[in-house]
N, C-alpha and C positions, 0 to 999 in steps of 0.2 A: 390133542389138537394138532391138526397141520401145521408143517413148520415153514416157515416163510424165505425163500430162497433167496442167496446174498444179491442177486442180481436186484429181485425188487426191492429188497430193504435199502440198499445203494439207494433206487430211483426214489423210495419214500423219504430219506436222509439227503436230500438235497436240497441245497443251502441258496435262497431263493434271494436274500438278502445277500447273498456274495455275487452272484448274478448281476440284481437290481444292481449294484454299485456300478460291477464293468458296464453295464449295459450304458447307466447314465455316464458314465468319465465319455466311453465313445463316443455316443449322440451328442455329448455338446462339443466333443474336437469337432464332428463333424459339421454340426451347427456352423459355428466358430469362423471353419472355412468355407461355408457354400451356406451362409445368411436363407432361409425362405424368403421369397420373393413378399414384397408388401401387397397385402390384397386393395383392391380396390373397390369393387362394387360384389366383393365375393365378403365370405367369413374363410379365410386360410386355416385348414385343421393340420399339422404334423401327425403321421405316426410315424411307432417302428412296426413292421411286418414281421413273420416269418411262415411263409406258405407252404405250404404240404410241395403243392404240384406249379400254382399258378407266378407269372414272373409277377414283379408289381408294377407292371404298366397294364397287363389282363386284369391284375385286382381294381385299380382305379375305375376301367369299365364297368367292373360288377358293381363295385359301391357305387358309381355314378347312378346306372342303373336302379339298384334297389332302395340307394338312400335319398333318392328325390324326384327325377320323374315318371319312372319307369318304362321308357322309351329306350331304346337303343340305339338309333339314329334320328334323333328328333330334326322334323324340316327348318332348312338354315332359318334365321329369322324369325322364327315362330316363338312365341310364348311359351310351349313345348324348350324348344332350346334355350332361351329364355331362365327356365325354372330345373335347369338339369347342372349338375356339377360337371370338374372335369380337373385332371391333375395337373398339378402347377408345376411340378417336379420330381423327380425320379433321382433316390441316392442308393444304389446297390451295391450291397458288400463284401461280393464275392462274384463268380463270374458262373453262375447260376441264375442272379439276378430275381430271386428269393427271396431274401433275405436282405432289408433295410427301412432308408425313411421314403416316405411317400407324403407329399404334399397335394392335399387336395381341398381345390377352392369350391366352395359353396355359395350360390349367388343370393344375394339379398332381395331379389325378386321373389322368391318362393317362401323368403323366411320375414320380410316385414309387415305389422300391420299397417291400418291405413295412417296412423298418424307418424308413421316411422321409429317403432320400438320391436322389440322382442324381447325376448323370455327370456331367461337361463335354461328353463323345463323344455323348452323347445328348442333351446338348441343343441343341448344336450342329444334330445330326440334324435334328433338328425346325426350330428356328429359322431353321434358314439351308441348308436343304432345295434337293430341285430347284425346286418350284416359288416360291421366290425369286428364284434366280439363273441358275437354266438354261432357262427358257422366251425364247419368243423376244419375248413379248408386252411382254417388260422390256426396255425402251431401256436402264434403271439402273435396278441395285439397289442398296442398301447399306443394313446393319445398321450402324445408330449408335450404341443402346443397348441393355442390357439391365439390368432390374430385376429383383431376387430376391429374396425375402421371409428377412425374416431368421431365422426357424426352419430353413428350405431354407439357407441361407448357413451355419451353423451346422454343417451339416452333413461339410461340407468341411474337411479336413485344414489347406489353411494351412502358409506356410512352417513347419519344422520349429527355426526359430532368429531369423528375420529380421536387421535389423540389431543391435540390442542383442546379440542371443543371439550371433552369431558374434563380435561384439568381445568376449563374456563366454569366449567357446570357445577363443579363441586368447591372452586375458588382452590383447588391444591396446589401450593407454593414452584413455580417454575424452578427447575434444576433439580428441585426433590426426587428420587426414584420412587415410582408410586406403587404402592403393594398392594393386593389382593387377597382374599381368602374365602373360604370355602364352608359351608356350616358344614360339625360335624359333631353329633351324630348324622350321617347322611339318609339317613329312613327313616320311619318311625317317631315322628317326633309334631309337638300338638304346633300349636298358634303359640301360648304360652311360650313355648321353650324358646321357639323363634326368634321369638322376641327379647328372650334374656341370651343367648347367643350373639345377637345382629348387636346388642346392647354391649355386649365384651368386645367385640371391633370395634366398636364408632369408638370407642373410650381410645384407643391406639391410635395414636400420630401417622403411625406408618399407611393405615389404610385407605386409600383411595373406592376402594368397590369389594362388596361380600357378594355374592350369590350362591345359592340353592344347590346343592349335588341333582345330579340327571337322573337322581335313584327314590328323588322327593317328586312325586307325581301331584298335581293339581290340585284335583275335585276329589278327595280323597273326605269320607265322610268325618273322619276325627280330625282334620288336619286341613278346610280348602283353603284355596290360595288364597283369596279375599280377604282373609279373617289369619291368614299368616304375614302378608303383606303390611295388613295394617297395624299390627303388634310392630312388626320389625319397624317400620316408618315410624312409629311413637315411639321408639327405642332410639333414632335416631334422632329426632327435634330435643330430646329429653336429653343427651348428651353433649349435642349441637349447644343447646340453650346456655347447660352450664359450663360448658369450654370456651364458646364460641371460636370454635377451631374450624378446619375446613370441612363440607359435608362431604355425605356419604353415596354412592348406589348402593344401590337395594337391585339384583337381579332374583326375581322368582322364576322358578323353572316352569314352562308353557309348552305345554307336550298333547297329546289326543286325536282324532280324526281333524279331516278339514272343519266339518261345519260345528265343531267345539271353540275351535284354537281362538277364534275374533270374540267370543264369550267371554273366553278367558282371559285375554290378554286386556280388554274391556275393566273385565270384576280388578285386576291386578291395579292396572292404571285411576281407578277412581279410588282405589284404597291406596295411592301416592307413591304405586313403583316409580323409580326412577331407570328404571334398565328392568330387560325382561332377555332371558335365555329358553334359549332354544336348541334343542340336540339338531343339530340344522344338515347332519348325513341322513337321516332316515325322514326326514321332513322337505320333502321337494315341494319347491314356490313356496314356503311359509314366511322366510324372511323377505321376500319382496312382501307379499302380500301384506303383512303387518306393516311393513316401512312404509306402503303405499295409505294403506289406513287410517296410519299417525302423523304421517309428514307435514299437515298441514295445525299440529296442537302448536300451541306457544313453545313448547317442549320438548319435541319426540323424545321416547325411550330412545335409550342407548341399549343397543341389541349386541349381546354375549353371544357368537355362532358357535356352540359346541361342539364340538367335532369327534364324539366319540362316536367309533365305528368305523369314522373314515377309511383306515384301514381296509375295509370291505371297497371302496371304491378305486382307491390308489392302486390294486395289482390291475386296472384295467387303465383310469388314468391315473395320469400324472400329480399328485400332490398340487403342484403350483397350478394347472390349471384350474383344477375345485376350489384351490382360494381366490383366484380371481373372477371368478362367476360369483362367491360367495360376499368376496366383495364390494362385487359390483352391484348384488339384491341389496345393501347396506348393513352388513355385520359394522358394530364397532369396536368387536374385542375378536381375538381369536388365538387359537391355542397352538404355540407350537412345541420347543421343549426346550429344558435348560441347557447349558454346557454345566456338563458333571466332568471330575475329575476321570482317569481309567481310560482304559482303551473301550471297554465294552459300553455299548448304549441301555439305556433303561426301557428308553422306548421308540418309535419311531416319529417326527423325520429325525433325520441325523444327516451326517456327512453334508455332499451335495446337497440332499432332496431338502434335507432342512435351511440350505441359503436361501436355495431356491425359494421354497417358500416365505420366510420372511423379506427375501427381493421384490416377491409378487405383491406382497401387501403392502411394501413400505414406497414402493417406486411410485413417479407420479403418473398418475391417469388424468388424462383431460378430464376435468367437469367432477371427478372422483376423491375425496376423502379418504387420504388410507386409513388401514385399519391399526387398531393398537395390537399389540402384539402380546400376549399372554403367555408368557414362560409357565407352567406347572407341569408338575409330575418328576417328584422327588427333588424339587428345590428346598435346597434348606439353609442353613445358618451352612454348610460347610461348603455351597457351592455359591452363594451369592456375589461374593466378591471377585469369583471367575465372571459369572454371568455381566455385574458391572463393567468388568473392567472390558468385558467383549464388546457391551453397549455402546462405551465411551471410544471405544478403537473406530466403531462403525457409523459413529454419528447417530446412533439411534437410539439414547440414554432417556429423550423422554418420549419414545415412541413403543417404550416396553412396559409393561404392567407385569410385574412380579407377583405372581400368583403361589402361596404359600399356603399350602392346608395343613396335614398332620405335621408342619416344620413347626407349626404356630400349636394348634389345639392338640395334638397328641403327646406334648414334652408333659411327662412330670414331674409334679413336685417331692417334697421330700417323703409325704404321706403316700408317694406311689399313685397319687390322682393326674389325671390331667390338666393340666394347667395351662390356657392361653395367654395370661399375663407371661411367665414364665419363659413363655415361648418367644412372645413378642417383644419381650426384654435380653434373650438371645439374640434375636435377630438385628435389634438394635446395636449389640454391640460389636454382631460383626461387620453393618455398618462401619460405624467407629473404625475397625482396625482396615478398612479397606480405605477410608477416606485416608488414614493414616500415612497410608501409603510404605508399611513394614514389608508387606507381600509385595509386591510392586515386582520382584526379580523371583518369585518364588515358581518353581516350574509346579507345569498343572498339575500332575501326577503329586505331586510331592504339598500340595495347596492344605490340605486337608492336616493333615501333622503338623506344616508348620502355622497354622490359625492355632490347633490345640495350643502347641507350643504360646504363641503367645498370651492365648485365654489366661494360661497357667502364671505366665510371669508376671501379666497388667491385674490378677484376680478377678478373673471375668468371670463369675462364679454361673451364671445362667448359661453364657454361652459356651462355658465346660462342660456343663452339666446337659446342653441340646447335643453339640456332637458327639459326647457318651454313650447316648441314647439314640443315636441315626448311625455311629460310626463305633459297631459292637467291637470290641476288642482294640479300639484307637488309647484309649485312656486306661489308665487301671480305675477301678469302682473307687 
């Protein structure tokens, strides 16, 4: 086999995420210093450029051009000009004038309908179009921001609960940190099981909301949602009854073409979902379109936005703009990621991209509900009480839902089973030593040995025995 020359192995070995990072620190000094101007009767799109040939006052032309009315010089006055864009601003970063931000305003005549709304799906359309991102003339593109005038913002639906509203929906105790989890086995699994799963969280104090992996598909002939929903929903009154503790969500995963999804969401809702998820990257207009369908029950679901895949969208835009479109259709939950102890990330966002994001969701929007904020993916008993104490630095302790899966249902017991009591009797107690406040001075790097360390001396026998089993070689066996 031909052997592959160091020059392109170089080019296939480049590090996209050390990139992203400089890219973002630059663009917001530059922000920073030279604000985008506030739109008015426009929608303000930010990018960054990098052009082959053209400067970006020629590019603003062309997108003007091809991303709205297709005119070149439309006559002054005219409804033509009217419904044509045009650049608000020009930030160049070298003196090629190449390469930087380009602010371009898009007018609200071309994108409103008649009673004064629009889409996410259409504006998207427009904003981040072919001739953004699919010509060739674009070395890089990327939409970094988007501004919306607040009568247009207004418009928008907005989670149906946020965070207040579901701790008021399931009556869960204010100042409590509310946790999440995840059934698993993630595939494969009947009504029956569901229901004895949904059955082993309600019974835990800790949880506020379970829902379905994205890998549990609907209308599945062993397995429909209707008939999963409703097991888990009598799992929960059955628990509810005899605790009488706070209740539960129930999110079932709602996935399929357009003209399925209102079927579904329909069968879910009469069998007493309380929240319904939805992988909400590969499903454009779904969360409006359900928010718009239920807004008016005594109840709406509380809508989970799942965001797996996202990734596929974020190398064009920007992380925090997809959350705030996302949650402006009305997500109520949304996923971003823990703080883990280490330099290295588990997953993305991280750094910036991930303030960024929980800034998008948590700051306030006229007329808008933020979203809650769903920490998962590799949270567990050894980074929890980092995560807390981040919460509590930032004001935003009960605007996070601690989302814990294999932290909870994969610990096991002595028999080598899985055991979610187990788990969640871990997690409880590292609760406990964070409320403690023993860690309090403990540097992040170092968070993780000294939690064992204490497990060891208070005899926290479950919460030795979880990070054993998440943190290989921390403990002796």
């Amino acid at each position: 086999m031909k052997s592959i020359g160091n020059d392109a192995l170089a080019t296939l070995w480049q590090d996209n995420d050390a990139r992203e990072v400089c890219l973002r620190r630059i663009v917001g000094e530059r922000l920073a210093q030279s604000p985008p101007p506030v739109p008015d009767e426009h929608v303000l799109a930010t990018y960054f450029f990098a052009f082959r040939t053209l400067t970006l006052e020629e590019a603003a032309a062309e997108i003007s051009y091809h991303a709205t009315s297709g005119i070149r010089h439309p006559p002054p006055g005219s409804l033509l000009e009217q419904c044509t864009a045009r650049a608000a601003g020009v930030d160049a970063f070298d003196a090629t004038g190449r390469i930087g931000l380009l602010h371009m305003a898009y007018p609200l005549k071309m994108l409103l309908q008649t009673d004064g709304h629009l889409t996410s799906s259409d504006l998207l359309h427009t904003v981040a179009g072919a001739i953004i991102f699919d010509v060739y003339e674009n070395l890089d593109s990327r939409l970094v921001s988007l501004q919306i005038p607040e009568a247009v913002l207004r418009t928008f639906p907005g989670p149906a609960h946020g965070p207040q509203g579901v701790r008021r929906l399931t009556g869960f105790p204010p100042g409590r940190p509310a946790f999440g989890t995840i059934l698993k086995p993630t595939a494969g699994i009947t009504p029956d099981e569901v229901g004895a799963l949904v059955e082993e969280a309600a019974k835990c104090p800790l949880f506020l909301f379970v829902k379905e992996d994205e890998n549990l598909y609907p209308n599945l002939p062993y397995s429909p949602v209707r008939e999963r929903t409703r097991h888990a929903v009598a799992a929960i009154e059955r628990v509810r009854g005899a605790s009488g503790g706070p209740g539960l969500l129930f999110a079932p995963h709602v996935s399929g073409a357009p003209h399925e999804i209102l079927d579904t969401v329909h069968a879910a809702l009469e069998a007493g979902a309380t929240a319904l998820m939805f992988s909400e990257t590969f499903a454009g207009g779904t969360v409006r379109m359900v928010r718009e369908a239920t807004k008016h029950r005594a109840t709406p679901p509380a809508i989970y936005g799942h965001n797996a895949g996202i990734g596929v969208k974020t190398r064009g835009i920007w992380r925090e703009v997809i959350d705030q479109l996302a949650r402006m259709d009305g997500i109520d939950f949304r996923q971003t990621a823990p703080v883990r102890p280490g330099a290295t990330p588990f997953l993305r966002p991280y750094g910036d991209e991930w303030l960024a994001s929980e800034e998008t969701l948590s700051r306030p929007l006229p007329g808008i509900h933020p979203t809650m904020i769903a920490r998962a993916g590799a949270l567990d008993q050894g980074n929890i009480g980092l995560n807390l104490a981040d919460a509590e630095k930032r004001g935003l302790g009960e605007n996070i839902l601690f989302l814990a899966g294999s932290a909870i249902n994969s610990i096991k017991n002595a028999d080598g089973k899985a055991d979610p009591k187990l788990g969640a009797e871990a997690m409880l107690q590292a609760l406990d030593v964070h409320e403690s406040g023993d860690l309090r001075d403990a540097p992040a790097e170092e968070h993780v040995a000294a939690l064992a360390a204490v497990a060891g001396r208070r005899r926290l026998g479950a919460l030795r025995e979880a990070l054993r089993q998440r943190y290989p070689g921390l403990l002796n066996a």
